[in-house]
N, C-alpha and C positions, 0 to 999 in steps of 0.2 A: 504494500500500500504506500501510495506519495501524498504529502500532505498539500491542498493548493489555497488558496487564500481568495477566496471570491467576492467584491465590492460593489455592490448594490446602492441605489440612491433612494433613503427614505421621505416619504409625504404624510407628514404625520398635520393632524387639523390642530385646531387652536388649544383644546384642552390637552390633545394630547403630546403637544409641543412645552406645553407646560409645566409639564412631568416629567419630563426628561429635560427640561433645563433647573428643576429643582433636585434629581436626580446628580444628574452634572456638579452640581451646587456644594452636594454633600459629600459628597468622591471627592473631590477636590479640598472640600475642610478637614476628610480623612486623611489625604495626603501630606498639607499641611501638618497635621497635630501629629504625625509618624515623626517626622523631620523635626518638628519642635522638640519632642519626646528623643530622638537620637542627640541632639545638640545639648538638651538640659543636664543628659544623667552624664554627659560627656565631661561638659564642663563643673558640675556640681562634685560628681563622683568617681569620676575616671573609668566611668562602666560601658561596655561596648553593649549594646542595645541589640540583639538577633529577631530575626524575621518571626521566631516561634514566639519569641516574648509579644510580640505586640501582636499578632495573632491570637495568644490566647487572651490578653484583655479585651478584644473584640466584644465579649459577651456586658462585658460590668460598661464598657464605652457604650454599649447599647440602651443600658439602663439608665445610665446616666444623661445620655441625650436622647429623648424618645421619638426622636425625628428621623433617628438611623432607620430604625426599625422596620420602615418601609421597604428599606434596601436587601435584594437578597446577602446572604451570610459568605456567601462564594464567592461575587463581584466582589465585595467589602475585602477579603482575603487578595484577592488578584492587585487592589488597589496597595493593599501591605506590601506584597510581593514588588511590588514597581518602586516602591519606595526602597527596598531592601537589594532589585537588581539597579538602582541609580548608584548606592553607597558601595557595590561591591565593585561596579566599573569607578567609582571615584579610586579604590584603595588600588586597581588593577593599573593606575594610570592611563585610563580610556577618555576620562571627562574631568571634569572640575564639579567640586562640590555641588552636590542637592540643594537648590536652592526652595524657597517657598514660589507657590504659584496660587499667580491672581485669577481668577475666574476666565477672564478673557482669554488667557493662557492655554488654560487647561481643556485638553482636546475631548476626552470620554473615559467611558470605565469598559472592561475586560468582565462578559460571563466565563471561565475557564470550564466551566459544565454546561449540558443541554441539560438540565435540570431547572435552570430558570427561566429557558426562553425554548420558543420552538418556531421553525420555519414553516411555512407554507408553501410549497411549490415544487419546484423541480428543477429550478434551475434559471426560470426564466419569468422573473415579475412574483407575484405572491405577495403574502403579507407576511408582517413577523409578528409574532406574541411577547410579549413582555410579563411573564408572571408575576414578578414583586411591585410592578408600577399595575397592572392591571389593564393595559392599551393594546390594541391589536392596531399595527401599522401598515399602511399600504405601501408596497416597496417593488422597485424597478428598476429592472436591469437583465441582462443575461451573461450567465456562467456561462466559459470557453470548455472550462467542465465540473461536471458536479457526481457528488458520492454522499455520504454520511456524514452530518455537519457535526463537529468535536468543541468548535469555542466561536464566540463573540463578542465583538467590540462597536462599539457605539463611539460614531466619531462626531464632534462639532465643528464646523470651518466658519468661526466669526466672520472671518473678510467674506466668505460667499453666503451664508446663513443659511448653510443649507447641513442637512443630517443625513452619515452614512451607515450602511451595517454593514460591516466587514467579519466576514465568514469563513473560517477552516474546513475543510472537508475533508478526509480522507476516500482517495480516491486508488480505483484498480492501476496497476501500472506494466506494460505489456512487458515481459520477460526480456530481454537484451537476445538480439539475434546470432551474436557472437560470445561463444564460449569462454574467448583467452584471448590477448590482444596479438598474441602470437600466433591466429588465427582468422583475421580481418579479412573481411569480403572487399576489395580495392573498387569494385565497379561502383560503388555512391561515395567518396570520400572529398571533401571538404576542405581547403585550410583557410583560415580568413584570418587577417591583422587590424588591429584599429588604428589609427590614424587622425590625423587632425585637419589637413588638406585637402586629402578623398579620405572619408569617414569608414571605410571598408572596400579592403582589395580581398577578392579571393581566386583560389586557384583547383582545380578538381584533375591536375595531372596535363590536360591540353590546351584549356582556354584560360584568361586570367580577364579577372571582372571589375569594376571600379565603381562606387558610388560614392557618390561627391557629396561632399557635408554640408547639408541646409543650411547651416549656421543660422539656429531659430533665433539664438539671443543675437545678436548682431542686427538683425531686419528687423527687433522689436525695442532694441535699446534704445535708439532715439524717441521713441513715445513714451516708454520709463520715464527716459529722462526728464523729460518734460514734463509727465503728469510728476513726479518727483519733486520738481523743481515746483510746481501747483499748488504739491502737499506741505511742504515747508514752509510757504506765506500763511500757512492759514494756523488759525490758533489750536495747538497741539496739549495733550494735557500732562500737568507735573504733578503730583503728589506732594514734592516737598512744597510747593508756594499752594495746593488748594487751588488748581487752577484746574476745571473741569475743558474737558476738549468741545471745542465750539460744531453746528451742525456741519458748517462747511469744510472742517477739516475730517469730520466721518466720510463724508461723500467724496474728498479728494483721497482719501484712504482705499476706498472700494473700488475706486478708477483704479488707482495702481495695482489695486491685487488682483482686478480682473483681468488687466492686461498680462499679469505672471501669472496666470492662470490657463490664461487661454496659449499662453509660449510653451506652456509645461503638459498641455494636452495635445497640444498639437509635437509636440515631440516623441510623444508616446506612441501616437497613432502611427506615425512613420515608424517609428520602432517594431511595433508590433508588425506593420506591412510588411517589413525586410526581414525580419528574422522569419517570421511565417513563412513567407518565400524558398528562403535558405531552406527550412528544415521541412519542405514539402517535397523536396528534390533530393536532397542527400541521407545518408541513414550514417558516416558517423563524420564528427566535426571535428577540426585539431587548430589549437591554438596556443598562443601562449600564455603564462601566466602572466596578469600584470596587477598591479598594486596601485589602485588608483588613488586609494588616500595620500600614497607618498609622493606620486605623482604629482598630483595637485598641491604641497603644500606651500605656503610662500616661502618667497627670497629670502636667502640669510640676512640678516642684519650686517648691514654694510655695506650688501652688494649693489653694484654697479646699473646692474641687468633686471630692478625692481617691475619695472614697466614689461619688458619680455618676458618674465616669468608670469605677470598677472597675465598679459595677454594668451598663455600657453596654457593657465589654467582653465581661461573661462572659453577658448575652443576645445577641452576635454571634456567640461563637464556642458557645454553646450551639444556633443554628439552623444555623452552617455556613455562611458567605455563597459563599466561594470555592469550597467542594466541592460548592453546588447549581448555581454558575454551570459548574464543570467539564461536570458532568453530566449538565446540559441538552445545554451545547455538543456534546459526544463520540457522546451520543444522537442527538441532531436531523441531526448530520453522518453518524453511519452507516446514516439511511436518505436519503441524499441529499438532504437539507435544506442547510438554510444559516442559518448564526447571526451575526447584527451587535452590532457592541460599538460604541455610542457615546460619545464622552466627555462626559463631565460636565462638565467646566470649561468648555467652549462651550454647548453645548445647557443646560442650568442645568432639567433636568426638576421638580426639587422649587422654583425659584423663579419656572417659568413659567409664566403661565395657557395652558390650551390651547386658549383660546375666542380670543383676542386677540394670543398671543404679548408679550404687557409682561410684563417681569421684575421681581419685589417682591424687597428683599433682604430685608426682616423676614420673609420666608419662610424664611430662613435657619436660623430656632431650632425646634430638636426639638419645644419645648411647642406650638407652632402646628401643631396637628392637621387645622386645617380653614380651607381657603382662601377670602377673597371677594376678586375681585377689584375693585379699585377704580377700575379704567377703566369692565369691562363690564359691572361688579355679577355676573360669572359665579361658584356656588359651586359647590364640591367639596372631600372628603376630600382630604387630604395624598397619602396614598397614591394614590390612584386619581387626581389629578392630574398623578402625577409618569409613569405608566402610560399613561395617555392622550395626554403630549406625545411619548412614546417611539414612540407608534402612529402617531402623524401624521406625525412626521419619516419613519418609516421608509416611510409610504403619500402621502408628499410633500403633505400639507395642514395642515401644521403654519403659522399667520402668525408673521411676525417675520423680520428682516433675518438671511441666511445660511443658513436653516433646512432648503436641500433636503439630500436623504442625501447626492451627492456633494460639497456644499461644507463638512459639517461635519468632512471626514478620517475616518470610520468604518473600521475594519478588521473584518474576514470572513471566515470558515473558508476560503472559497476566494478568497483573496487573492492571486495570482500573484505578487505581489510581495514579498510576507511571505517573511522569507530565515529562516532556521531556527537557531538557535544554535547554534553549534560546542562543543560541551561538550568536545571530546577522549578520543570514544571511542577503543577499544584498536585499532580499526580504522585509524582517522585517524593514530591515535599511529604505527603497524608503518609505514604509507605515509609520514608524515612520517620517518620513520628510512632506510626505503628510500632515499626521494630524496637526504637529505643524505648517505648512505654514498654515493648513485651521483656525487653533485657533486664527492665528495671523489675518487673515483677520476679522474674526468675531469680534475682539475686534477691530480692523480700523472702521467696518459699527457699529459699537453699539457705538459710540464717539458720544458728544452732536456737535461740528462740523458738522459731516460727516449728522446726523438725520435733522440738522438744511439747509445743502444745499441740503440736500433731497425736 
């Protein structure tokens, strides 16, 4: 089974909009008072505060404010949980401290059980139920695919005012057509690189393909800008001076976000066109790894080249490296394909010629668009060289020391050995509780006491 995450657009009427922004309300006070509660016994008592602890005051916090009570008991826990994964990427050095969040802020709450809510449909429009609020919602949309819904989240988007429900499903997933990678069927294979110039070259052994990068933010920056420039004249609101935000700076708010809203759909929509494409035609796909966080991070301090580096980021995350790599991958696997991710730091596809296998490290700089090699005198595009060593390694004709697929460490959708991160779903967490309550009783009946009043 694959898990897929399915986004729906809820129309919920006046009352029942109501409820779920008071709902909203109290999730967010919960959040809150987790984080106050983490900071007080920190700084009062030097005490590190665990997810179990504030979990099981859940019930006395109940009684104590009888407004929770409306809230199912499993949301309430999910919302702990978010609180409890913020501080443990704080301590991983992923983020910067938990901060508190103001209502506007705060996006929705997590059902982590179908226990409190239930879908209607099949996939395609329906309604959702809300058990602890009591609403049944009219809701629209169609799944790419649907199975057995596992969890639920309620989203709010102030800038568009509009409510989602975002849905898990566990879904069938077709068996991998190939046994071992040292068994690969060559007639549908694939390599494809991302790029910043042309957003995606790829190569299937004969033909090499190119699609040229929309560049959405760049054709919509200058009305940013401008609405931008709109929203700054107008009166904004401060907390510390009590200065509430004026109507026309709500409405010069909404322009802008409409406008990054409508750049951020329309980039999806292309995304999804291209890779649907790719993985209707190919059955396995090979690429490399890339690291797009580090990719993207800014210029060191000091450096020179502050401007060329913003510029290099905002056409990466303008094409989407990571969200085209996702969704190749996620495609090609759900019609029993198979996708390989190479690394880079061994295979070196943009400094290796594919004709000879010699490595140039002056292939290194971005401005070196076009390779000669100077062992074979072999030319090629940048691009379409880096595509081409991806092809051979994966179709074992690639020259140079190390170069078959299994000696380069390659990992693959269907990796059996690929272990899955334990993120500490609410599942994991209930069985982790179980067993230490059952350790704790078994050392209570093993006491010479307890054997003795036996």
């Amino acid at each position: 089974m694959a898990t897929r995450r399915q986004t729906f657009r809820l129309y919920p009427n006046k009352e029942q909009e109501q409820k779920l922004f008071e709902a909203r309300r109290l999730h967010a006070y919960l959040y809150n008072a987790c984080i106050a509660n983490r900071r007080f016994e920190w700084k009062a008592n030097q005490k590190t505060v665990t997810y179990f602890d504030q979990q099981n005051c859940l019930p006395e916090f109940k009684e104590a404010w009888p407004e929770f009570a409306i809230c199912n008991s499993q949301a309430l826990q999910a919302t702990v949980k978010r609180v409890d994964l913020a501080y443990n990427s704080f301590f991983q050095g992923l983020r910067g401290l938990p901060q508190f969040k103001s209502i506007r802020d705060y996006s929705g709450w997590t059902y982590p059980a179908t226990s409190g809510w239930k879908v209607w449909g099949n996939g395609k429009h329906g309604r959702l139920t809300l058990n602890d609020l009591g609403i049944n919602i009219r809701m629209r949309g169609q799944a790419r695919e649907w199975g057995k819904p596992t969890t639920l989240t309620i989203v709010y988007k102030p800038n568009q005012n509009k409510w989602f429900a975002s849905i898990t499903v566990d879904v069938p997933i077709l068996e991998s057509k190939f046994g071992s990678q040292s068994q690969l069927e060559y007639e549908k294979i694939i390599a494809f690189d991302l790029g910043t110039e042309t957003a995606l070259t790829t190569f299937d052994g004969e033909k090499f393909e190119q699609i040229e990068n929309p560049k959405f933010t760049k054709k919509s920056e200058e009305k940013i800008r401008k609405a931008s420039k709109q929203l700054r004249r107008k009166r904004a609101p401060n907390k510390a001076q009590n200065i509430k935000a004026s109507n026309r700076w709500k409405k010069a708010r909404k322009r802008v976000s409409k406008l990054s809203t409508k750049v951020a759909r329309t980039r999806k929509d292309w995304q999804h066109k291209v890779t649907s494409d790719i993985a209707s035609r190919y059955d396995i796909g090979v690429t490399e790894k890339l690291e797009t966080k580090k990719m993207t991070k800014k210029a060191k301090k000091g450096s020179k080249r502050k401007k060329q580096k913003a510029g290099l980021n905002k056409s990466i995350l303008s094409v989407g490296f990571g969200t085209l790599n996702q969704m190749i991958a996620y495609k090609i696997e759900q019609k029993g394909g198979l996708m390989l991710i190479l690394p880079t730091k061994k295979i070196k596809p943009s400094q290796r010629c594919p004709k000879c296998g010699k490595v140039h490290k002056d292939w290194a700089e971005l401005s070196n668009r076009y390779h000669v090699c100077s062992k074979c005198k072999f030319e090629i595009q940048r691009d379409k060289g880096s595509v081409m060593v991806m092809y051979n390694v994966a179709t074992d004709v690639q020259p140079g020391c190390g170069m078959r697929l299994e000696d380069c460490g390659c990992s693959s959708s269907t990796d059996s050995t690929k272990k899955r991160k334990q993120t500490g779903s609410m599942k994991q967490l209930g069985q982790k509780k179980r067993q230490s309550f059952k350790a704790k009783v078994d050392r209570v009946t093993q006491t010479p006491s307890a054997n003795a009043a036996g």
